[in-house]
N, C-alpha and C positions, 0 to 999 in steps of 0.2 A: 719352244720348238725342240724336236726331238733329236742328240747329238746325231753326228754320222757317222761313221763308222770306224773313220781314222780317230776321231776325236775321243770314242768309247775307247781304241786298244790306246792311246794317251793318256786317258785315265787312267783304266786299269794300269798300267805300267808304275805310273805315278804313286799309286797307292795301294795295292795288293799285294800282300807277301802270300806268294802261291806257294803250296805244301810241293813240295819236290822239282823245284826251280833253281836253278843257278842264277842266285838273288841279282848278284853284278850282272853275269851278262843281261839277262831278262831287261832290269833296270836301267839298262846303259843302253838299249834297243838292239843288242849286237844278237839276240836271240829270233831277233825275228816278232811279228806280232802274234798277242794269244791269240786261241783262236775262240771266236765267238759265236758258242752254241748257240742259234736262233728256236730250232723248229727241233720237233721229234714225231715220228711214226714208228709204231710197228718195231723192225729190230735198226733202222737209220734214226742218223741225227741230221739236220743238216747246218752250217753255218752262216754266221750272216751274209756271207759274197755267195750262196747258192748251191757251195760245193754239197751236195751229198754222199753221205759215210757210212758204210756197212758198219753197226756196232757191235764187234766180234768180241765184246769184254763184258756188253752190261754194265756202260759205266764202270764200276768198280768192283763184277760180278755183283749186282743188285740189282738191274733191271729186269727181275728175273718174268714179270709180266709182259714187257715190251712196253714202250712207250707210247701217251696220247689214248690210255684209257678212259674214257672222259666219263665211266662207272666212279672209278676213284675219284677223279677232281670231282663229283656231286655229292659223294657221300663225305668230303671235307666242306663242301662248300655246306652242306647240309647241315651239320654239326657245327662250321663257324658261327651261320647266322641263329641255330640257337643257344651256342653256349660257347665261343672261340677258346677262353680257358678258365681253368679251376684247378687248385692245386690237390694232393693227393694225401698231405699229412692229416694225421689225425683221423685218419681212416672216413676222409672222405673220397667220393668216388663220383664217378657218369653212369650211365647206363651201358655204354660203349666199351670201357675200362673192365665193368664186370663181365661182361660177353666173351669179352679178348679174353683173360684172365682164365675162364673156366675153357674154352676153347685148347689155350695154350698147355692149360696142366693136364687135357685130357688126349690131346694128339700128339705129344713130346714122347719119346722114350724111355724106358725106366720106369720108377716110383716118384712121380713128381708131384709135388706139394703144392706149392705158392710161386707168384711172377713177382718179379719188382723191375722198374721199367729206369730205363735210364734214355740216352741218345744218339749212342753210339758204343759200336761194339768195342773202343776203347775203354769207355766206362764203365757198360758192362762187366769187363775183366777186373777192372779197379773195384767194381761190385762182389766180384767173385771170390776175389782176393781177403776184402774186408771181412766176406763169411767164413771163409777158412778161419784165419786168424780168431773169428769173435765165436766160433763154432767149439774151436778147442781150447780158447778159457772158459766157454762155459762149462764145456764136462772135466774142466782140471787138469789140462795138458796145454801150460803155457807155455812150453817152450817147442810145443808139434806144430813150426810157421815156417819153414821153407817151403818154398812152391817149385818145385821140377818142370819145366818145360823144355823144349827140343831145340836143339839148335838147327834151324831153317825155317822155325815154326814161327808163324806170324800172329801178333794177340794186338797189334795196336800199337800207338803213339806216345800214350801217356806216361806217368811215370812207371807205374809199377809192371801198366800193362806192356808198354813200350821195355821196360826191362825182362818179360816175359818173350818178348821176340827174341828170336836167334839167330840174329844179325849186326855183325857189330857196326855197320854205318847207320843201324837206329841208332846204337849208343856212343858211337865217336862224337867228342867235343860236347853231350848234354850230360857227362855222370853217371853213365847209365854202365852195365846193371846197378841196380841195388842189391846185395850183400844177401837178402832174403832169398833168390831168385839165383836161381844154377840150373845147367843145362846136361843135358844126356844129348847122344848123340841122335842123328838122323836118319829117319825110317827109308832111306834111300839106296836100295842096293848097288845102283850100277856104279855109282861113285866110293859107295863103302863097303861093297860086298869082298869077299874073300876070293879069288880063285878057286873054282871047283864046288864051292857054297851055293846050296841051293838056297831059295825064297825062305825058306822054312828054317833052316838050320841059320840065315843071317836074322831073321825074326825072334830064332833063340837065342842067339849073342845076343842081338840089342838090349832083349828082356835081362838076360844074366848081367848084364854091365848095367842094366837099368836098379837090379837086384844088387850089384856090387856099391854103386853108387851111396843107395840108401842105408846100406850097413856102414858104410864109412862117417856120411853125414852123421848116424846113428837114428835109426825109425821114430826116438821120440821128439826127434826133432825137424821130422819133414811133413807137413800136413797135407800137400795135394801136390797134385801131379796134373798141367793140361796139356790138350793137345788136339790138333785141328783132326777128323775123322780122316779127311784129306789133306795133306800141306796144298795151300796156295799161292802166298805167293814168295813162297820160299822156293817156289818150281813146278807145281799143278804137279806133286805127285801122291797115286797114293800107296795105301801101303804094302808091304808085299804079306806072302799067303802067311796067316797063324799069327802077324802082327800082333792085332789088338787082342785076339782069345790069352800071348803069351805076355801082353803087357800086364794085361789086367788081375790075370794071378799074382803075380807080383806086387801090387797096390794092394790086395787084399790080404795078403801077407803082412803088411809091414802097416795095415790101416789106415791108407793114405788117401783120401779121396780123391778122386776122377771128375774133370770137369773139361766137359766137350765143348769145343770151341765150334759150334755150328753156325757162325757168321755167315760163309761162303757155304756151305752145306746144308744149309737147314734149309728144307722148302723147295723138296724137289732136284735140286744139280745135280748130283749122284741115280739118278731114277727112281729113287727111294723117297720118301718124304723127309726123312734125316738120314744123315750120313750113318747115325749111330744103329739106325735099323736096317743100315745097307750091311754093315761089319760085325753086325752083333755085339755094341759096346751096349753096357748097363753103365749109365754114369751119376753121379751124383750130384752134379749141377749142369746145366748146360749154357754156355751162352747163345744168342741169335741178334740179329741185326738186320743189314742190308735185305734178304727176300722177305724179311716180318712187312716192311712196306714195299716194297721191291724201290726204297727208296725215294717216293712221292712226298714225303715227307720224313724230318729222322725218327728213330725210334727204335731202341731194344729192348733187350731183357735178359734178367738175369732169372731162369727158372730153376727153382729151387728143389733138391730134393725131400721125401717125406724122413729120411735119415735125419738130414742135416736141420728140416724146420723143428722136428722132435726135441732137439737139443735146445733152440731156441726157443721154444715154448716154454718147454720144462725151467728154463731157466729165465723166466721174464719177469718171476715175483719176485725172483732177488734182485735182478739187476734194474729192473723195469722197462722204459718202453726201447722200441728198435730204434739206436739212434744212427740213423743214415738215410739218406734221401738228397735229393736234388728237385729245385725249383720246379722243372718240369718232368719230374718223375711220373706216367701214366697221363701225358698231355690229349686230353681230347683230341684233338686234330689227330694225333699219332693215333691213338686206339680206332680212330673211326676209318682211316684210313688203313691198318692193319685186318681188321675187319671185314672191310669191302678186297682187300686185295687177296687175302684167303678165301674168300667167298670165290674168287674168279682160278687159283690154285685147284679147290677142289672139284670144281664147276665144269673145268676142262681140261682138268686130271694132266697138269703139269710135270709131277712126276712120270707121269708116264710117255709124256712126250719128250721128257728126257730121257727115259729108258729105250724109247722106241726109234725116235731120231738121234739120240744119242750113238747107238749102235752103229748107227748109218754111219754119223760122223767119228768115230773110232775106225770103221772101215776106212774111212777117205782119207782119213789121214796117216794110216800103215800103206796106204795104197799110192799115193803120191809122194811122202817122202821117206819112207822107210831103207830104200834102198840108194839115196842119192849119198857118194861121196862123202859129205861135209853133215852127215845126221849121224851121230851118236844112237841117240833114243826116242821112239815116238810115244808117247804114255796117254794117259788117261782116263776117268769114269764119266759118266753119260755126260753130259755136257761141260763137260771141261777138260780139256788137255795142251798139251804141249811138246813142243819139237826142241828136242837137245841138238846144237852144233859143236860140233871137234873140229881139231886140225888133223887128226890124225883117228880117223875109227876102231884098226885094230888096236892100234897102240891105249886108245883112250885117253888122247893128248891133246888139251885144249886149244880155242888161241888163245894167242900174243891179244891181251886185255885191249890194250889200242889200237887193234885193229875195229875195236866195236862192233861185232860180226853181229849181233842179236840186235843192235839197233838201228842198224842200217837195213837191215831186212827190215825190221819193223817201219822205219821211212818208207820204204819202196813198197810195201804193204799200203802204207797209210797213202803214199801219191797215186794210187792208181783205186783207193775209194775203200779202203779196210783197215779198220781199229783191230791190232791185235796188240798184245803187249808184250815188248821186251822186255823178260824177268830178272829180277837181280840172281847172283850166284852164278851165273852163267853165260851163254852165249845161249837164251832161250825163249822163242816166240810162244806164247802164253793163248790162248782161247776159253771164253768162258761166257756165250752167246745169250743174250735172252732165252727161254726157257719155252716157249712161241714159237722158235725156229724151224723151217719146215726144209726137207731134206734140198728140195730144189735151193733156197738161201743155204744150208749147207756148202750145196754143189759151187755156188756164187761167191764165200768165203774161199774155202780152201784150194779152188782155182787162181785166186787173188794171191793168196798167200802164197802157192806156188811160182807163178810168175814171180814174187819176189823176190823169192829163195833163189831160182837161178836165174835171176837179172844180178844180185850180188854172187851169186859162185861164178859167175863168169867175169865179174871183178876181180875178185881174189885170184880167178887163174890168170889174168890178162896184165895182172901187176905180179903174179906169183906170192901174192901175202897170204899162206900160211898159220904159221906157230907164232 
């Protein structure tokens, strides 16, 4: 007989160590029960007690299809029954694998070479990482291995990639950074800009301190540099004017490669189809994830540039074969499902209904909170943004941390039927909607999210909490 309901969140409790949980309370039931996703449509989830939930996130900005495409569930179910897996070393392959593969190096940006598939855009960057490093003993610069990445900048969990984040609560109490692995600062002006600085002239600091940086480490000793096209969830921001044109000169200055972290970018969110084609970056690697399947199953990749596979070519009779790979490197299921989910990308021109409804929703959301009291800043590109909160706007004066301004909105969001997320770094409601979204569900979010904004400002003034 099939457990009920109470008996499911007792289990789970029992036994799941949930990725961003306060393991005690959670376990100790003082957290309340999980909540258990039953059903999905469209851009809703609903749970198992009926509640339905505007999903203003995309899961974890990946459902960039919208859920209950039951295209995808046949074309895995399709590829299960004739072939569920086969591994990828040794240069064997599916039919599916080679499809994806030639697709991905032909619709990427840049000079793109080869894919190599991992299962998350954790590993990905662990991917990314290893080619650097194995890229510049090949051509005889073994000591060009530091990796530059941003502080705000999110790459993942794991080790190297989790030390690629620039955040130190990834790395409190896990060892984290690694020694390899140092940060520049953040593509953010409202919090680092100068007085009187425009967009342009803080996009030159950045780059000249990004330039300072590398002469210090010394250039033969820093091999790449990444970095999200947009920060996500270091703040949904992105970057301001002549950013990447002024980073990028810099990198090739000092011959550092560039590898785009297009997890949350890639595949349309920006209204582009890569972030990299929205900014005008030429990268060298790119990584992708979550929209490769809009997360129907996992699956990434590490797309290689034609620079960097040259080097590994040239260098494969000395050293011989590639050694790196994972079990389910280039899984069936993943490919067939990356496949079928771009097929429906380019079918009904997703990018474009993030550029087009995206617009909408950049209006509605200067339009609603841009002028309230307690917003700092309203940001963002086509389908994804977020609302900054202050205690003080002219001044640019936070709150008091314990007051938890960002996530008590985000509560009062989520009780009244809308997933947005309260971001780290701030006091910041987060949006980053299925890709499907049509301006009327727009209209239906960010009325949601308003009511929550002042059902809590009217908290704050009614208890007077502040700073």
């Amino acid at each position: 007989m099939k457990p009920d309901i109470a008996t499911i969140a007792e289990m789970d409790r029992r036994s799941v160590l949930h990725p961003f949980t306060q393991a005690k309370e959670f376990s100790e039931g003082r957290a309340g029960d999980p909540t258990i996703v039953d059903t999905a449509d469209g851009i809703y989830i609903q749970d198992a007690h009926g509640n339905r939930l505007l999903d203003g996130f995309a899961g974890l900005y990946c459902v960039n299809i919208g859920y209950g495409r039951t295209e995808v569930a046949e074309a895995i179910s399709r590829q299960a029954h004739r072939l569920a897996f086969y591994h990828s070393y040794a240069a064997h392959t599916t039919e599916e694998l080679a499809i994806l593969s030639d697709r991905l190096v032909k619709m990427a940006p840049g000079r793109m070479s080869k894919v190599f598939y991992g299962m998350s855009g954790s590993d990905a960057n662990e991917t990314q990482a290893k080619l650097v490093w194995y890229y510049n003993n090949l051509r005889g610069k073994p000591k060009k291995k530091k990796i530059i990445s941003r502080e705000r900048g999110y790459h993942g969990c794991s080790v190297v990639s989790g030390s690629m984040t620039g955040m130190s609560f990834y790395h409190d109490h896990m060892d984290l950074p690694l020694a390899r692995i140092i940060h520049t600062g953040a593509p953010h002006q409202y919090w680092h800009g100068h007085e009187g600085e425009s967009e342009l002239d803080f996009s030159r600091r950045r780059a000249a301190e990004l330039d300072a940086l590398i002469e210090r480490e010394g250039a033969d000793t820093v091999g790449a540099f990444i970095g999200e096209p947009v920060l996500g969830t270091g703040g949904i921001t992105p970057p301001p004017e002549g950013y990447w044109e002024a980073i990028q000169a810099v990198l090739r200055k000092h011959d550092v490669l560039l590898i785009a972290d297009e997890v949350i970018t890639g595949f349309g969110r920006t209204g582009s189809m890569f972030g990299c084609d929205h900014y005008g970056i030429e990268p060298d690697l790119i990584t992708v994830a979550k929209g490769l399947t809009s997360a129907y199953v996992p699956l990434s990749a590490a797309i290689v540039g034609e620079k960097v596979f040259e080097v590994l070519k040239d260098g494969a009779d000395r050293v011989g074969s590639f050694s790196h790979g994972y079990t389910y490197s280039g899984h069936p299921l993943g490919a067939a499902a990356a496949n079928a989910v771009l097929d429906i990308v380019e079918r009904e021109d997703l990018p474009g209904n993030a550029r087009v409804v995206g617009a909408y929703f950049q209006d509605r959301l200067k339009r609603a909170f841009a002028q309230l009291p307690i917003v700092g800043e309203v940001r963002g590109v086509g389908l994804m943004g977020a609302v900054e909160f202050v205690a003080d706007r002219e001044r640019k004066l936070r709150f008091d941390p314990s007051l938890k301004v960002g996530a008590r909105i985000s509560q009062a969001a989520r009780d009244r039927g809308l997933i947005a997320r309260a971001m780290p770094q701030g006091d910041i409601l987060g949006f980053s909607p299925p890709l499907v979204i049509t301006e009327a569900e727009v209209d239906e979010m960010v009325s949601i999210a308003e009511t929550a904004v002042r059902v809590v400002m009217d908290e704050l003034a009614g208890s007077r909490q502040r700073i």
